[in-house]
Structures are given as structure tokens and as C-alpha cells.
N, CA, C and O of each residue as an XYZ file, in Angstrom:
584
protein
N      -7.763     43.192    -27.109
C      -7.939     42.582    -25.795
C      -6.601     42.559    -25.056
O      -5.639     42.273    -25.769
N      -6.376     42.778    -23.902
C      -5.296     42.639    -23.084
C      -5.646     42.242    -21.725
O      -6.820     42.247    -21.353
N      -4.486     41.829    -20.815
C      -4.500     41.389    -19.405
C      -5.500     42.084    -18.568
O      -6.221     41.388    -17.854
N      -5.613     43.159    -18.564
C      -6.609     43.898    -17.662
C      -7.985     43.925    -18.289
O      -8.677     44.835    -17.831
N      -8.657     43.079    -19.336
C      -9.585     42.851    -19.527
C      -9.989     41.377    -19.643
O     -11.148     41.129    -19.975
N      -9.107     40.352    -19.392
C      -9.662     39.108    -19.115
C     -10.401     39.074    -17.483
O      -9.957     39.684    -16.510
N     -11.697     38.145    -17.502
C     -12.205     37.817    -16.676
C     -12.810     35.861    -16.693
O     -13.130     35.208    -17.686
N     -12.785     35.529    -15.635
C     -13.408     34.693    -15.843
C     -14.703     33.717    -16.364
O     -15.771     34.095    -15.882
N     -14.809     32.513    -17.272
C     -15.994     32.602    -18.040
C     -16.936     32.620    -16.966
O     -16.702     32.365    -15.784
N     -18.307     33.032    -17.621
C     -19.834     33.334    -17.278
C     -20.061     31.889    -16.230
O     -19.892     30.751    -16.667
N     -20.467     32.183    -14.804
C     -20.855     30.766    -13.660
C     -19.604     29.994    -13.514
O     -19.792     28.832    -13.155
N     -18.649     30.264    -13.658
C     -17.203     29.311    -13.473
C     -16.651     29.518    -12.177
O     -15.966     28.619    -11.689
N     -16.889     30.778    -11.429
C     -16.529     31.082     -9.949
C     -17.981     31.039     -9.079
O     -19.136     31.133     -9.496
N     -17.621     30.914     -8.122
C     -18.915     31.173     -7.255
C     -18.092     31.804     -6.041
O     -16.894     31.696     -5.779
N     -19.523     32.781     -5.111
C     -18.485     33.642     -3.947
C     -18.537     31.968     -2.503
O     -19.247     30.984     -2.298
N     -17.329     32.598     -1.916
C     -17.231     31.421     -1.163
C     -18.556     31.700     -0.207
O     -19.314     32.666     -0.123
N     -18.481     30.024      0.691
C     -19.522     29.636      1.567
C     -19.381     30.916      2.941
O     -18.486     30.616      3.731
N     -19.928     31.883      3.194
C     -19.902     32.052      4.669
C     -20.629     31.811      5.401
O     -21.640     32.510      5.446
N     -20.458     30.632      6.393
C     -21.532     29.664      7.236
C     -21.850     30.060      8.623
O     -20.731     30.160      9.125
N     -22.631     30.318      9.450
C     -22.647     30.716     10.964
C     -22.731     32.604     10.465
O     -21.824     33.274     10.958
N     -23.772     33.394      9.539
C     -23.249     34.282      9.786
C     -25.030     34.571      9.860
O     -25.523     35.329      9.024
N     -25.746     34.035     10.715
C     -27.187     34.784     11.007
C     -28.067     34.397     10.020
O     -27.665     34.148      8.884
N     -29.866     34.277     10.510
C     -30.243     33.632      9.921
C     -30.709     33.829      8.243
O     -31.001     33.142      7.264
N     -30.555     35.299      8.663
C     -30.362     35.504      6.291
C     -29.649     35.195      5.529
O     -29.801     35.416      4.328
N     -28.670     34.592      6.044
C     -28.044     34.453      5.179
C     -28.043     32.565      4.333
O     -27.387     32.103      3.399
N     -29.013     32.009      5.161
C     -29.775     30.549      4.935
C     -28.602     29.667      5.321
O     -28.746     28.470      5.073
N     -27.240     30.128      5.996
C     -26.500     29.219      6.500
C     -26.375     29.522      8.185
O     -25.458     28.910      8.732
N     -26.998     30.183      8.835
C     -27.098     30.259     10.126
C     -26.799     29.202     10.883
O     -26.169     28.260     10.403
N     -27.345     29.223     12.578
C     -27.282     28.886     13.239
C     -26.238     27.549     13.442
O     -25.212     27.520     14.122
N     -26.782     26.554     12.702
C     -26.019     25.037     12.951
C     -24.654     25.060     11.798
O     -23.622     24.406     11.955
N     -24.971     26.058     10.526
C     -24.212     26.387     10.069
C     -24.042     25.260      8.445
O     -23.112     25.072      7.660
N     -25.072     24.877      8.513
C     -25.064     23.588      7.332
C     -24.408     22.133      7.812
O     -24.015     21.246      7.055
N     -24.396     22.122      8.987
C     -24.071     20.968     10.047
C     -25.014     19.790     10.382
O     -24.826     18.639     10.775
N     -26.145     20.554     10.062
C     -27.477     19.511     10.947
C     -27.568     19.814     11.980
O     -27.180     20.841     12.536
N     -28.201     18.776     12.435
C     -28.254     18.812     14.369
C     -26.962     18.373     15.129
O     -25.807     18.799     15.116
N     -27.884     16.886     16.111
C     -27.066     16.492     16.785
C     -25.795     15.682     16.097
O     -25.697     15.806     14.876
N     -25.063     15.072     16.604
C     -23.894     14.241     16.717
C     -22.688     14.573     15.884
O     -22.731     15.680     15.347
N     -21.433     13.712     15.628
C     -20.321     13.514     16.185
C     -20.021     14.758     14.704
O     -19.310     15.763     14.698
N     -20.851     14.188     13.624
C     -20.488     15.283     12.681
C     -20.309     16.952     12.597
O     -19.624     17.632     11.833
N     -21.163     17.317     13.644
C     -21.667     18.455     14.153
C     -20.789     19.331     14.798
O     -20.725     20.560     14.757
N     -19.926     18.259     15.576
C     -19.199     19.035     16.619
C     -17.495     19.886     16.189
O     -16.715     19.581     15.287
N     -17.411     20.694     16.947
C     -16.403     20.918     16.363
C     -14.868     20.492     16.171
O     -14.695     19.429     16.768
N     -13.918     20.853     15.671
C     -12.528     19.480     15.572
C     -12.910     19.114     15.389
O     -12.873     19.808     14.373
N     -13.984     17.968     15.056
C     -13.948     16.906     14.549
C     -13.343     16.579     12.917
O     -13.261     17.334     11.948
N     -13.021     15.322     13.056
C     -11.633     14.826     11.832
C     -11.886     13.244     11.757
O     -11.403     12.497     12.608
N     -12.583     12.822     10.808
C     -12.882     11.149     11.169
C     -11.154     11.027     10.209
O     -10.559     11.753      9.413
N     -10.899      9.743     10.834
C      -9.963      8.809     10.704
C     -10.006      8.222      9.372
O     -11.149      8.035      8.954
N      -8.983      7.859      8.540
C      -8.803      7.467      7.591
C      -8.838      6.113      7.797
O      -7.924      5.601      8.442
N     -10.586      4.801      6.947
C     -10.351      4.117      7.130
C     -11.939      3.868      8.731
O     -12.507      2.816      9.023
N     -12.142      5.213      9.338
C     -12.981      4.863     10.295
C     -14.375      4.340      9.655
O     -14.543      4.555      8.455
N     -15.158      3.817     10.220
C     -16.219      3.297      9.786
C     -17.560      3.147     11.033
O     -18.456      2.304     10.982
N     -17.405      4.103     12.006
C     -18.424      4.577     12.483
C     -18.069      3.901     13.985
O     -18.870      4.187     14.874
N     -17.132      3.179     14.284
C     -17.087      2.203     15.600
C     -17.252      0.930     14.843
O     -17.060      0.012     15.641
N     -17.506      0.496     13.726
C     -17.886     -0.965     12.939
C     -16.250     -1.288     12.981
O     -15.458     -0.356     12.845
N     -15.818     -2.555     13.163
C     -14.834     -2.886     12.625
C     -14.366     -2.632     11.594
O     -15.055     -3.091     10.684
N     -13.015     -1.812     11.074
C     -12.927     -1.798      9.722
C     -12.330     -2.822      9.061
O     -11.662     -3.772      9.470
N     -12.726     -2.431      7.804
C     -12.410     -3.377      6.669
C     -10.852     -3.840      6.994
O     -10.768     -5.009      7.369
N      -9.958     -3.314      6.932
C      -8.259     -3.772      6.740
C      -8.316     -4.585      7.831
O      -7.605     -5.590      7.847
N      -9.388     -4.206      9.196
C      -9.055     -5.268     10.366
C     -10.046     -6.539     10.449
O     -10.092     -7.289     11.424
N     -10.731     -6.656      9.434
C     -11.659     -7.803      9.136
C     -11.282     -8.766      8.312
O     -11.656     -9.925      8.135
N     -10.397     -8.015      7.791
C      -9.901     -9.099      6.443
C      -9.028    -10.090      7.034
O      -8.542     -9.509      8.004
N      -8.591    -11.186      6.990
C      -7.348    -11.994      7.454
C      -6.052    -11.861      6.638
O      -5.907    -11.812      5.416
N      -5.265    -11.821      7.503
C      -4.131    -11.442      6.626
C      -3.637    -12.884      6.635
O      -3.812    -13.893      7.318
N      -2.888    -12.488      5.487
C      -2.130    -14.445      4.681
C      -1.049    -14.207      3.785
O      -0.735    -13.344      2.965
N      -0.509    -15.465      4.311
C       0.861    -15.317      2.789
C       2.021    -14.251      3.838
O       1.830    -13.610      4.871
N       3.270    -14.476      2.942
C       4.459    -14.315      3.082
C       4.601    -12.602      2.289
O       4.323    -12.701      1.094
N       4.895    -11.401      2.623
C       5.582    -10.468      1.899
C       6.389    -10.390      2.103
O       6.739    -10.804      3.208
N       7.429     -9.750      1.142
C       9.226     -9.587      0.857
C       9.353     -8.195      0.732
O      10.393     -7.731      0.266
N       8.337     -7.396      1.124
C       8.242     -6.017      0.701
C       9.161     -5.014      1.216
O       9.561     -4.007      0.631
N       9.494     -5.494      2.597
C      10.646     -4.670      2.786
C      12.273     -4.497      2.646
O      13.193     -3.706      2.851
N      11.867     -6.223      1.992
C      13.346     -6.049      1.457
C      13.429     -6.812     -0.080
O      14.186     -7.760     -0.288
N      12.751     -6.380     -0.850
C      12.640     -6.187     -2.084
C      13.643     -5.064     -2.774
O      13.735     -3.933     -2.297
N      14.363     -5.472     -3.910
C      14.912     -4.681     -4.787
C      14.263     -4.407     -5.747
O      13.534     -5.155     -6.399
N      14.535     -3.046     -5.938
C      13.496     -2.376     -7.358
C      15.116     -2.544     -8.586
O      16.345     -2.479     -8.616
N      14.140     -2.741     -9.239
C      15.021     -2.482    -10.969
C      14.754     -1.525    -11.402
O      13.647     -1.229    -10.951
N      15.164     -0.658    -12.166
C      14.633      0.019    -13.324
C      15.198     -0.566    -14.958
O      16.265     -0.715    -15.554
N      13.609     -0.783    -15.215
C      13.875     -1.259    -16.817
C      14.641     -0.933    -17.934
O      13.813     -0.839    -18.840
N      15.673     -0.721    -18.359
C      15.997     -0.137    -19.625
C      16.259     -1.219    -20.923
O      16.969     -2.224    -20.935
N      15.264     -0.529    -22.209
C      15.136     -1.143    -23.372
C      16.670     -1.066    -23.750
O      17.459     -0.234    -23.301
N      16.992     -2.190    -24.755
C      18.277     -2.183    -25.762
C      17.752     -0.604    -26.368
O      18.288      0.419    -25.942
N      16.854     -0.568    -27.211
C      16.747      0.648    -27.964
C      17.139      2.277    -27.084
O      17.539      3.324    -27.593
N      16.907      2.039    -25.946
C      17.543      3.565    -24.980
C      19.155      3.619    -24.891
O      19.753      4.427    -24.180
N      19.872      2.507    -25.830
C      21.116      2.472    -25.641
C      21.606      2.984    -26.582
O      22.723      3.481    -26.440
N      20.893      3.046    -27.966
C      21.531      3.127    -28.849
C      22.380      4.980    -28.828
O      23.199      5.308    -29.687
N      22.044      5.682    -27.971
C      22.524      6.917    -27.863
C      24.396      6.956    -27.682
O      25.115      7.853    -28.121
N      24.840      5.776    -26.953
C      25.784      5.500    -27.105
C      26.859      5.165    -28.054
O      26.517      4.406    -28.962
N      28.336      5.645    -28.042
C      28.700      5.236    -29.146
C      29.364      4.007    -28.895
O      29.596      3.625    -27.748
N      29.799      3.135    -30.284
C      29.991      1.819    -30.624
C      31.470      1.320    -29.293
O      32.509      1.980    -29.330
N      31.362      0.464    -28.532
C      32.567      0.136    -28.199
C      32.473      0.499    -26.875
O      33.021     -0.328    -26.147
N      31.873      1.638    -26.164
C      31.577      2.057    -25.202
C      31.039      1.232    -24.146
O      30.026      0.543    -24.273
N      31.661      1.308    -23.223
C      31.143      0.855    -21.715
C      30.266      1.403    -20.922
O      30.575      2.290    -20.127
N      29.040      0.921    -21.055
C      27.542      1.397    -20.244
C      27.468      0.749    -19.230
O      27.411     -0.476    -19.342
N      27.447      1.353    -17.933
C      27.572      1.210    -16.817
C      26.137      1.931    -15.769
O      25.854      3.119    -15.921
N      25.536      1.266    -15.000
C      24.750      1.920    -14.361
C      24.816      3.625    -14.016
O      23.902      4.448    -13.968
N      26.425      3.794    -13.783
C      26.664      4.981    -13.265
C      26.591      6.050    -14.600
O      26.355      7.255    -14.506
N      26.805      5.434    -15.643
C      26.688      6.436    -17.128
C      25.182      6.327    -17.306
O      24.748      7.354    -17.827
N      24.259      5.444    -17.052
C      22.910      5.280    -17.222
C      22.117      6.824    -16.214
O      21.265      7.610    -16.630
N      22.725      6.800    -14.989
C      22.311      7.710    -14.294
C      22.667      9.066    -14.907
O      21.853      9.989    -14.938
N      23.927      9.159    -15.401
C      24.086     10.288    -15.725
C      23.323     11.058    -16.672
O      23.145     12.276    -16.699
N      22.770      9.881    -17.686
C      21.868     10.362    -19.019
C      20.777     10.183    -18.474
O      19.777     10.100    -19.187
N      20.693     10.092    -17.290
C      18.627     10.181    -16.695
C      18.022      9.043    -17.419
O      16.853      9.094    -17.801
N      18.777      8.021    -17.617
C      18.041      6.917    -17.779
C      17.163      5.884    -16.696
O      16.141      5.208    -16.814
N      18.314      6.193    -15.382
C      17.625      5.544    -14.347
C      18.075      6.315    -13.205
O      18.912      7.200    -13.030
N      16.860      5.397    -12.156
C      17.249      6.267    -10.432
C      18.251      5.130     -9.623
O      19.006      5.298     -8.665
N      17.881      3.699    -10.551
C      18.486      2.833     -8.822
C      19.007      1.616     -9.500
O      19.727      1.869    -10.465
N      18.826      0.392     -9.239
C      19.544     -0.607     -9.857
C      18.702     -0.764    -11.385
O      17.700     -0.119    -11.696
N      19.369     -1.757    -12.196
C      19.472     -1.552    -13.693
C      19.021     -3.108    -14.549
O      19.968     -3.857    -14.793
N      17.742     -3.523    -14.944
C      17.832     -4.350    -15.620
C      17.461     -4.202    -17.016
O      16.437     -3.643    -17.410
N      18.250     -4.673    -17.654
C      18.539     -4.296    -19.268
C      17.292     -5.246    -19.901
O      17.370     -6.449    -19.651
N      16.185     -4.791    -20.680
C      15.525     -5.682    -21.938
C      15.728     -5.472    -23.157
O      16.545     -4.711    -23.678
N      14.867     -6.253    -23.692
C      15.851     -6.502    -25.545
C      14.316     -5.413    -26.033
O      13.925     -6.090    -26.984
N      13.793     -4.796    -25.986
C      13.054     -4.220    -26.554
C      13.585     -2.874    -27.621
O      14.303     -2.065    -27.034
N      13.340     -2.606    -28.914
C      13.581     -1.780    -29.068
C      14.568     -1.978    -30.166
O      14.836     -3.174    -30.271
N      15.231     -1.198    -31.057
C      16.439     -1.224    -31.985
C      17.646     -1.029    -31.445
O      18.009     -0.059    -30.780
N      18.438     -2.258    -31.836
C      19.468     -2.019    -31.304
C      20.622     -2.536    -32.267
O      20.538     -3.716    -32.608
N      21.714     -1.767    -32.756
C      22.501     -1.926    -33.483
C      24.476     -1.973    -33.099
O      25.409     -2.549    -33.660
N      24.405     -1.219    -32.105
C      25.766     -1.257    -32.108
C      26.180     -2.286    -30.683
O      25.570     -2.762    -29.726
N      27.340     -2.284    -31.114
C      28.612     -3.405    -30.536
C      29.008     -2.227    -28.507
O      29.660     -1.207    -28.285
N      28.270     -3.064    -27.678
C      28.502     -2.297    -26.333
C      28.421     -3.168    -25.199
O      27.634     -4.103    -25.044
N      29.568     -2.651    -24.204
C      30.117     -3.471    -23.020
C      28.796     -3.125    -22.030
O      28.683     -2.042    -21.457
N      27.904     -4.122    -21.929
C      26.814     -3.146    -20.799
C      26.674     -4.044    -19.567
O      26.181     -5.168    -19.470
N      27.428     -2.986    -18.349
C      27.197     -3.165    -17.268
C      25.901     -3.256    -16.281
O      25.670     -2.263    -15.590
N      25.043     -4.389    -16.176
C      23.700     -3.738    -15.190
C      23.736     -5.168    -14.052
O      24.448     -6.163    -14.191
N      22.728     -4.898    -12.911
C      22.261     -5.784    -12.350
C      21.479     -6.877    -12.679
O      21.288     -7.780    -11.864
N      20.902     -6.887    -14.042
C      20.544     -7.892    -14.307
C      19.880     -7.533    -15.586
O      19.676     -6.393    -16.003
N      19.457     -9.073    -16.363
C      19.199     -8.584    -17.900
C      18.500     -9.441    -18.213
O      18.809    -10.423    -17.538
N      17.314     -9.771    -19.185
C      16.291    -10.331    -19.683
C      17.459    -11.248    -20.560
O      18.528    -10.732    -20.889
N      17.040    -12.978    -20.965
C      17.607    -13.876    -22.121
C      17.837    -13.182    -23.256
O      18.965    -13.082    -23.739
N      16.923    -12.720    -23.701
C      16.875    -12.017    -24.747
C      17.756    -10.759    -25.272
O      18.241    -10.440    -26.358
N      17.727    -10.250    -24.085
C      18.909     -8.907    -24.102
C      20.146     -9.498    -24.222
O      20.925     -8.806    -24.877
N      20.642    -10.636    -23.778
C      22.079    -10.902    -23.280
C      22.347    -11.387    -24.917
O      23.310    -11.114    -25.634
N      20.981    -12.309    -25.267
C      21.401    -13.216    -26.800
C      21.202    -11.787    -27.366
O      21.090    -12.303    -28.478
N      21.044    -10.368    -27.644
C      21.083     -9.865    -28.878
C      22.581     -8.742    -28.560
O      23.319     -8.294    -29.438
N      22.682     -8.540    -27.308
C      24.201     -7.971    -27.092
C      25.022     -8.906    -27.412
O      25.708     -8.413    -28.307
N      25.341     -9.877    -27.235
C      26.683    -10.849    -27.766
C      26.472    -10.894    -29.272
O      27.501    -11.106    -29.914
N      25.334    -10.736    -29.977
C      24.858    -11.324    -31.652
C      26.138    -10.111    -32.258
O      27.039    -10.285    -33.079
N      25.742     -8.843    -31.440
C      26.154     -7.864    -31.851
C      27.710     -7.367    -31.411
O      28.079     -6.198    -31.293
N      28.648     -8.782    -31.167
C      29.741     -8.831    -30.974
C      30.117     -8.062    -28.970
O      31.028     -8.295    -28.175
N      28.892     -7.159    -28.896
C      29.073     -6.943    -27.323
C      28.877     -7.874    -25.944
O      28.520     -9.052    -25.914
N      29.140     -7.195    -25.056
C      29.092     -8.136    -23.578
C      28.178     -7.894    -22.793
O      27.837     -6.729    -22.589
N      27.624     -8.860    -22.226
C      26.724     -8.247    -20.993
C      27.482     -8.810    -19.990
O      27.874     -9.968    -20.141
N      27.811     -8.075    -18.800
C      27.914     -7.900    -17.508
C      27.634     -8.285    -16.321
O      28.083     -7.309    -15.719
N      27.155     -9.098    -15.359
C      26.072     -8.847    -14.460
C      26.953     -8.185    -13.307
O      28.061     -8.579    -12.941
N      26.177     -7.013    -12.771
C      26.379     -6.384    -11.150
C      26.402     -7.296    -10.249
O      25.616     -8.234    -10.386
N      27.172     -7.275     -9.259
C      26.184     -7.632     -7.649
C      25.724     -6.009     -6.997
O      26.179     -4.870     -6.890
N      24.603     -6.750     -6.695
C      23.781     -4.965     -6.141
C      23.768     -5.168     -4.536
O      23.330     -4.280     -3.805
């Protein structure tokens, strides 16, 4: 068997739709459109969210409450155990985190994971737990201002 004898399996393709092409071909005239209205016509493009002229939903609902969404800071999580790649004594710094594709943006450290060696780790912020098992282990935690 080789390249010029693969084909696709048995009913897995079908030939495309050609619509408006006369009436033998059982997609004629309206073209698989129906009749009248708005569906029918041509350009037409309903709106993401339209609902026929009905009020939509997002504008029925009442909006409530306070969001911080636009000025929210993202973290990215990193386990104790993603550290251990480091060697003993070493200063981990957001900017060495980026470099090993650990993270895209600011840095909060958790205790998840195995973690054994003695390390200076620089982040924006860090779970109780992370800070009590970096000091156990004679290292420092850090905090950023971001």
C-alpha cells in the first residue's frame, strides 16, 4: 500500500451542497431557504445573542453587585514541586520562572508537590503553607510588589 492508493473510508465524504441550480437538482428555486421572511433573504446574518425583536436575555437580566474585573491581577500558580529543577542555594525569581516557561505574568508560589532543597524564592505572593515549608527547609520567601 502507498500514498497514491489511500482514499477515504466508505460514506465519510459527501459531494458539497449546490443550491439554486434548477429544479433537478431538488435544491432549486428558494434554494433550501423556504419561503417568505427575514431568513430567506439575502445578507442576512442574525446577531449574536438576537432573539427575534424579544428582548434579550443579557438585557433582561438585572445587573448587580460590584466587579473588579478590570483591574484584577492574574497570578500564575506555581507548585513547590516545579522548583525542585533548581539547584540548592539558588535565587528564583519571577524573571528565572519565565525563562524556564514556568509562567506568563505575576507569580504565586503553593506548597504542593515535593520539595527538598534550600531556595531564595522571589514571587508576588505565596500560600501559608509554601512560606512554612521554604523556611523548614532553611530557605526564604520573598514577597514582590507587582
Amino acid at each position: 500500500m502507498g500514498l497514491e492508493n489511500l482514499k477515504p473510508a466508505k460514506g465519510s465524504t459527501q459531494a458539497r451542497k449546490r443550491v439554486g441550480r434548477g429544479p433537478g437538482s431538488g435544491l432549486g428555486k428558494t434554494a433550501g431557504r423556504g419561503e417568505k421572511g427575514q431568513k430567506s433573504r439575502s445578507g442576512f446574518a442574525r446577531k449574536v445573542g438576537f432573539e427575534g425583536g424579544q428582548m434579550p436575555l443579557h438585557r433582561r437580566v438585572p445587573k448587580r453587585g460590584f466587579t473588579n474585573a478590570r483591574f484584577r491581577k492574574e497570578f500564575a500558580e506555581v507548585n513547590l514541586g516545579r522548583l525542585e529543577v533548581f539547584e540548592a542555594g539558588s535565587i528564583v525569581t519571577p524573571e528565572v520562572l519565565l525563562k524556564h516557561r514556568l509562567i506568563k505574568d505575576g507569580v504565586k508560589i503553593l506548597a504542593d508537590g515535593s520539595f527538598t532543597k534550600s531556595l531564595t524564592v522571589r514571587a508576588h505572593k505565596f500560600s501559608a503553607k509554601a512560606q512554612e515549608r521554604i523556611a523548614g527547609l532553611g530557605g526564604k520567601a520573598e514577597v514582590l510588589e507587582r
